[in-house]
Rosetta silent file (secondary structure, phi, psi, omega in degrees, C-alpha in Angstrom):
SEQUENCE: XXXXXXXXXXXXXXXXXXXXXXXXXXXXXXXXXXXXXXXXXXXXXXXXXXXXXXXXXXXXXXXXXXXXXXXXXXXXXXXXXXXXXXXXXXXXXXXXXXXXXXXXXXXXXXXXXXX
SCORE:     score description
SCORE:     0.000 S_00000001
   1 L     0.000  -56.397  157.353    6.245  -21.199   50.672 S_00000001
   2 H    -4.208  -94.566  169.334    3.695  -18.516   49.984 S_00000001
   3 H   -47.737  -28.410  163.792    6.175  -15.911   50.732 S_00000001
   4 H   -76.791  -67.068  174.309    9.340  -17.210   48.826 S_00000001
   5 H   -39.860  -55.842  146.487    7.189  -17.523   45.810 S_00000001
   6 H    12.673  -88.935 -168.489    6.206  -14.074   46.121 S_00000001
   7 H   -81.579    5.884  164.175    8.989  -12.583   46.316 S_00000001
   8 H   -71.163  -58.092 -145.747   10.726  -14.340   43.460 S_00000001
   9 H   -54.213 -105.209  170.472    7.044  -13.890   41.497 S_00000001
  10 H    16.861  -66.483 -173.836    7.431   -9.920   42.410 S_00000001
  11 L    54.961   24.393  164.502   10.615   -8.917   43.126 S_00000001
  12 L  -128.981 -177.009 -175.772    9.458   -6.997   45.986 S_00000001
  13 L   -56.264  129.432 -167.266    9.643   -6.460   49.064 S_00000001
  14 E  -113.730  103.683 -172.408    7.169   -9.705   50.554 S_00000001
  15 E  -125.344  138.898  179.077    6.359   -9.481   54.644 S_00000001
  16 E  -107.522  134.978  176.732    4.712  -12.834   56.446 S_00000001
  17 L  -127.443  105.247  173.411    2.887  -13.268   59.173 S_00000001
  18 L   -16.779  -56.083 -179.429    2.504  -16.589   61.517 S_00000001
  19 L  -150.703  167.204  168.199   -1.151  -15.334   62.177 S_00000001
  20 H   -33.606  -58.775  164.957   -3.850  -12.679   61.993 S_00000001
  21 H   -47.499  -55.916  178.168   -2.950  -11.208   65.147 S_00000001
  22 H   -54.841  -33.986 -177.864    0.537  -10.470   64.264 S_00000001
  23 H   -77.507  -21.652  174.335   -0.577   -9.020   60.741 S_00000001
  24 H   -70.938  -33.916 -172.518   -2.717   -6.605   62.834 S_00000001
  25 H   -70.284  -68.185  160.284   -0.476   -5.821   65.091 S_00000001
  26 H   -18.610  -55.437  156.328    1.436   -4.436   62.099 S_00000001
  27 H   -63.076  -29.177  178.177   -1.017   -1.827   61.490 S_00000001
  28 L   -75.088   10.953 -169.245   -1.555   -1.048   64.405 S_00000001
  29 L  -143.348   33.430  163.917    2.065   -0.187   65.070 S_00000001
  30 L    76.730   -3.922 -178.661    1.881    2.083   61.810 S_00000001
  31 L   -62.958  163.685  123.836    3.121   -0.426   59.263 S_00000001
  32 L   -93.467  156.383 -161.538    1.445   -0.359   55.763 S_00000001
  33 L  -152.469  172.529 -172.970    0.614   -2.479   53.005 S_00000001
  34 L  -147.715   36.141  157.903   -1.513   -1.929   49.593 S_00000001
  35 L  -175.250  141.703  167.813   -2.546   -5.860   49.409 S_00000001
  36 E  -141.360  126.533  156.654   -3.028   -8.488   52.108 S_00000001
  37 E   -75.335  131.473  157.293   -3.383  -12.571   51.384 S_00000001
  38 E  -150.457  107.300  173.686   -5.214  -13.614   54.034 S_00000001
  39 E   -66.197  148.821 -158.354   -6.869  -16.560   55.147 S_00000001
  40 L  -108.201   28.363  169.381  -10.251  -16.059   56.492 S_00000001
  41 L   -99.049   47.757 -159.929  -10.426  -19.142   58.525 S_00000001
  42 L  -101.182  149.471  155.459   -7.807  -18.143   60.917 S_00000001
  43 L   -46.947  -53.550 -179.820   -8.783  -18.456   64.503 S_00000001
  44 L   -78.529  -66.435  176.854   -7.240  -15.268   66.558 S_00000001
  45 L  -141.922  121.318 -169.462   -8.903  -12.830   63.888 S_00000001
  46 L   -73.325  148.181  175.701  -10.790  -14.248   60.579 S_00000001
  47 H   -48.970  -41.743  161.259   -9.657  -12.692   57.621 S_00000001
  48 H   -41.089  -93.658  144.560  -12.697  -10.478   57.494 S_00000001
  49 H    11.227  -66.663  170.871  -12.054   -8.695   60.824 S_00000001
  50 H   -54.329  -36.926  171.323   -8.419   -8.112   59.493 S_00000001
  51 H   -48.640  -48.695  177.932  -10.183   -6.668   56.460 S_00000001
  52 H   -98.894    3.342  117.217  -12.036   -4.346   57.739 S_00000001
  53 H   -10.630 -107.141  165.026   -9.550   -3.303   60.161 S_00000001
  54 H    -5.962  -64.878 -157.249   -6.859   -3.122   57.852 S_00000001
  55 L   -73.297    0.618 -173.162   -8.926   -1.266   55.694 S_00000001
  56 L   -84.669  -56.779  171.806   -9.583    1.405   58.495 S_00000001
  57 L   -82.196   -4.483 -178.127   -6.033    2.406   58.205 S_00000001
  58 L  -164.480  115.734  159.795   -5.718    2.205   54.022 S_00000001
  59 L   -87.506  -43.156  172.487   -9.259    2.119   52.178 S_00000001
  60 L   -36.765   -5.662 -138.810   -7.674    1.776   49.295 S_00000001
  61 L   -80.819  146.947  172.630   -6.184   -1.646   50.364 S_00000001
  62 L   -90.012  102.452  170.987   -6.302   -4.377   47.880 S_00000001
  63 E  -120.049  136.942 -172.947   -7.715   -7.855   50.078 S_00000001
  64 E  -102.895  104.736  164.943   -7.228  -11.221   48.505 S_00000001
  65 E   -57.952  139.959  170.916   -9.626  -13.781   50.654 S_00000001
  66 E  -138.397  137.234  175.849   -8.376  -17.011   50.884 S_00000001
  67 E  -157.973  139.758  170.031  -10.209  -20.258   51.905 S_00000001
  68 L  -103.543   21.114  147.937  -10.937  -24.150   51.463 S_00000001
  69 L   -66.096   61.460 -166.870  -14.360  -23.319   52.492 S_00000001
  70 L   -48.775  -28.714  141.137  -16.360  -22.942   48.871 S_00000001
  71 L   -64.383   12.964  173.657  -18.888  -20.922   50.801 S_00000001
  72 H   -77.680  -20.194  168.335  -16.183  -18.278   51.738 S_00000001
  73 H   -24.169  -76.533  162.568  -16.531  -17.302   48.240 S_00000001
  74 H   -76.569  -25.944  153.793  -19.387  -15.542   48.121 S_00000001
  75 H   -19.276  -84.122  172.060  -18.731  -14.314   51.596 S_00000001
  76 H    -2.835  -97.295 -168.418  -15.831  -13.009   50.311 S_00000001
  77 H   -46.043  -59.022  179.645  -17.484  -10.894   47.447 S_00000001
  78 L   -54.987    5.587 -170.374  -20.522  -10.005   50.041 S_00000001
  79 L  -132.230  -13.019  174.219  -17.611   -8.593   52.844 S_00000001
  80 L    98.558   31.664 -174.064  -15.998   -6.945   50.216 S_00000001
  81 L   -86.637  144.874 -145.532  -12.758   -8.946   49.141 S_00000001
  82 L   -96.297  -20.733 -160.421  -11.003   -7.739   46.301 S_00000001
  83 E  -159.807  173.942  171.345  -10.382  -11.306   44.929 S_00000001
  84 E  -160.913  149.826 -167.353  -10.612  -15.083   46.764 S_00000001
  85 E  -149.303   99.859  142.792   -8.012  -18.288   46.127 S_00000001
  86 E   -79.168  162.433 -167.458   -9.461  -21.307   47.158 S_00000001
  87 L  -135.840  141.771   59.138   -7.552  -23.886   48.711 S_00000001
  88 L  -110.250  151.608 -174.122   -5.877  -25.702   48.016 S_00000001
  89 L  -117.525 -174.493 -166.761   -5.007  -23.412   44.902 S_00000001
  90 L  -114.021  163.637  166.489   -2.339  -24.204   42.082 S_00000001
  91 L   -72.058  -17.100  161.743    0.672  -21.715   42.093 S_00000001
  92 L   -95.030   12.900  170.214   -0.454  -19.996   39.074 S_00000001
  93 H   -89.476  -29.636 -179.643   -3.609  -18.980   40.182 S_00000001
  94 H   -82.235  -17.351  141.359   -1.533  -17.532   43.360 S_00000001
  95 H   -88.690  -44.822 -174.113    0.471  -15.337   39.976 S_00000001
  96 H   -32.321  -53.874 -141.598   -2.671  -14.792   38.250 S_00000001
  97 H   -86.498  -57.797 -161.176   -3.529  -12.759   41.470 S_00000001
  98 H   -65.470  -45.382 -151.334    0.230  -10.807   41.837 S_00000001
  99 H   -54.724  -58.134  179.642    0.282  -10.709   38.148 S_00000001
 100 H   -74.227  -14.231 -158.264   -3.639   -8.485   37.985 S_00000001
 101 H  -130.832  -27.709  171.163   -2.889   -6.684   41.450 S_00000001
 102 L  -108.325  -78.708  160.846    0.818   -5.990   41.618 S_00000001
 103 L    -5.850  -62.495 -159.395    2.463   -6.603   38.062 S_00000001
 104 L  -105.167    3.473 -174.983   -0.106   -4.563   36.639 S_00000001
 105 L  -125.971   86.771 -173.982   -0.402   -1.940   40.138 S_00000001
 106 L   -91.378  117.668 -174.779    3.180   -0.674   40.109 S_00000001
 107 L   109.327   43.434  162.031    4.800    0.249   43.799 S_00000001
 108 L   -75.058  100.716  160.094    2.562   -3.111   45.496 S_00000001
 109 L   -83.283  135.057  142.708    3.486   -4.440   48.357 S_00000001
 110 E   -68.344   95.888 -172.403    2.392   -7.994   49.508 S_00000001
 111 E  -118.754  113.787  167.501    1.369   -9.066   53.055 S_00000001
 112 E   -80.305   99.793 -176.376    0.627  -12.751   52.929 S_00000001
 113 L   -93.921  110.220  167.113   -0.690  -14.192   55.690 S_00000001
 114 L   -10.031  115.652 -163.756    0.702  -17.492   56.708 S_00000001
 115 L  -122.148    0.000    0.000   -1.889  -20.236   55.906 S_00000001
């Protein structure tokens, strides 16, 4: 759902990933991205770990934390997340976010990671 909203929200190109691993794998096989959704409860590799990854290959990288953990919050902001959507979130808090980071950042791309 994530990802159809998106790309309606957008109108850009939108790429999804089943898990953490897979979104990694993506950089690591040269892809790029200038924002990642990512939940940081994931299992294979927490959303941190993709962050600073990620962020290895693009410092510049826009990361939106996402969690229904109310202490990933401050996590978040202490690891260096650009933004955090807890969840369950409403769908305009999930524009609020494209709206200050893409909308208003023109040429964005959106890698959402399947939550």
């Amino acid at each position: 759902m994530t990802v159809n909203a998106l790309t309606y929200c957008v109108n850009r190109r939108v790429k999804g990933f089943a898990d953490s691993t897979k979104a990694w794998q993506h950089f690591k096989e040269g892809g790029t991205a200038d924002i990642i959704l990512s939940c940081v409860d994931a299992f294979d590799v927490n959303g941190f770990h993709l962050m600073t990854r990620a962020r290895q290959h693009n410092p510049k990288l826009v990361f939106i934390a996402m969690s229904g953990v109310k202490d990933h919050e401050q996590k978040a902001r202490e690891q260096g997340a650009d933004g955090f959507l807890g969840k369950p979130f409403e769908i305009h808090d999930l524009f609020d976010i494209v709206q200050r980071y893409v909308v208003e950042g023109p040429g964005k791309k959106i890698v959402p990671i399947d939550v």
